[in-house]
C-alpha positions in Angstrom: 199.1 -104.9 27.4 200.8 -103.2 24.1 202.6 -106.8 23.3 199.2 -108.9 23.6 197.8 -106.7 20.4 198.4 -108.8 17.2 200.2 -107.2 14.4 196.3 -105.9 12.9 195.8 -104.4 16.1 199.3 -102.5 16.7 198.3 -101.0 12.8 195.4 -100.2 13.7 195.7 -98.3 17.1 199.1 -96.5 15.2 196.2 -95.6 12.5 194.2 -93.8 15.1 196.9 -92.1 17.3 197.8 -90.4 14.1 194.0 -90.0 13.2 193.8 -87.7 16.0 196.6 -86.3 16.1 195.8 -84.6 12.6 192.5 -84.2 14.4 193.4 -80.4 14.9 195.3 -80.2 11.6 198.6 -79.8 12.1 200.6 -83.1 14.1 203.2 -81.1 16.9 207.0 -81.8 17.6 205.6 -83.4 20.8 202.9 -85.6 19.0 205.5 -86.6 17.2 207.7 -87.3 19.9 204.6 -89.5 21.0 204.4 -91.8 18.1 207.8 -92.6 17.9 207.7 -93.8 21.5 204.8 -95.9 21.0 206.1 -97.5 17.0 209.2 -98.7 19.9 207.1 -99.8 22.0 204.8 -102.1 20.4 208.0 -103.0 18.5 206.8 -102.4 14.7 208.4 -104.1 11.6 210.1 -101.6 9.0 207.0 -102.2 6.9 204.6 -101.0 9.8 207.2 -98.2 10.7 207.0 -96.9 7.1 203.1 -96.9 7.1 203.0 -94.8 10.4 205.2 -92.1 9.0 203.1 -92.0 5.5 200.7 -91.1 8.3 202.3 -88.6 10.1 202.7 -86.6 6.7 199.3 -86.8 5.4 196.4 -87.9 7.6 195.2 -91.4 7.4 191.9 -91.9 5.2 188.5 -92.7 6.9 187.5 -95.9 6.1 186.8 -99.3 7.9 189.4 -99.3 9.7 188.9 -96.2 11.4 185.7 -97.5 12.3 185.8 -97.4 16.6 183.3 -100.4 16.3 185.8 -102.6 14.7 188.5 -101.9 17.7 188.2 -105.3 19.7 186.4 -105.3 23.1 189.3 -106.5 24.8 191.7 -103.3 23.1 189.0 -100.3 23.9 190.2 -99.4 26.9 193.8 -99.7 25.6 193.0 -97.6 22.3 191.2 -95.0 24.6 193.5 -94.3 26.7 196.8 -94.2 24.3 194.8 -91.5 22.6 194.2 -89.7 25.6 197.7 -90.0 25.9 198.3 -88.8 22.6 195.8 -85.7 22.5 197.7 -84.7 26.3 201.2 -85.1 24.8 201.7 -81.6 23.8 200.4 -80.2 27.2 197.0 -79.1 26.2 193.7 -80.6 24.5 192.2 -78.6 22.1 188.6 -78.2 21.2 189.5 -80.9 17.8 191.4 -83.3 19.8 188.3 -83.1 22.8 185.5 -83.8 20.0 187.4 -86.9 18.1 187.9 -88.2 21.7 184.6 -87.7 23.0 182.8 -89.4 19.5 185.2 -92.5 19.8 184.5 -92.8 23.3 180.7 -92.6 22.6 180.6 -94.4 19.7 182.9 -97.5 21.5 180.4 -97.0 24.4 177.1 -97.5 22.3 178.1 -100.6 20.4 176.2 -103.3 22.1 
């Protein structure tokens, strides 16, 4: 399913793995570990590769496109569970991590 997202897409679920992964302040070896594995997987340009580590150093702003309404239909599920995947990758889920999860879930889940 990764390789069906269009380049805009693969930016923009990159943009919120890292999103919450800052979510409790502080991105762990094994978060880190995380992202790498996924900027392989969905195969990223040196462009996009660069953008993702600006990331991983300082969090990415809120705007737009952190927006969960603007995540395409078809991606949710996709996006929801990579950052499950994400938030687990370190062994535990901390209070931070739980909230950001549970207001993108609600927030994907009230868009009509």
């Amino acid at each position: 399913m990764l390789s069906s997202l269009a380049r805009e897409d693969r930016l923009r679920l990159m943009r919120f793995v890292c999103a919450v992964a800052w979510a409790d302040l502080e991105v762990r070896r094994e978060e880190r570990a995380f992202v790498r594995r996924m900027v392989t997987r969905l195969g990223l340009g040196d462009d996009e590769v660069e953008q993702v580590g600006a990331w991983l150093q300082a969090p990415p702003h809120v705007n737009d496109d952190l927006d969960p309404v603007t995540i395409p239909k078809e991606h949710r599920k996709l996006f929801l569970d990579t950052l499950r995947d994400l938030a687990n990758s370190d062994g535990s889920v901390d209070e931070q991590e739980q909230t950001s999860l549970a207001l993108i879930e609600d927030l994907l889940a009230a868009d009509p």
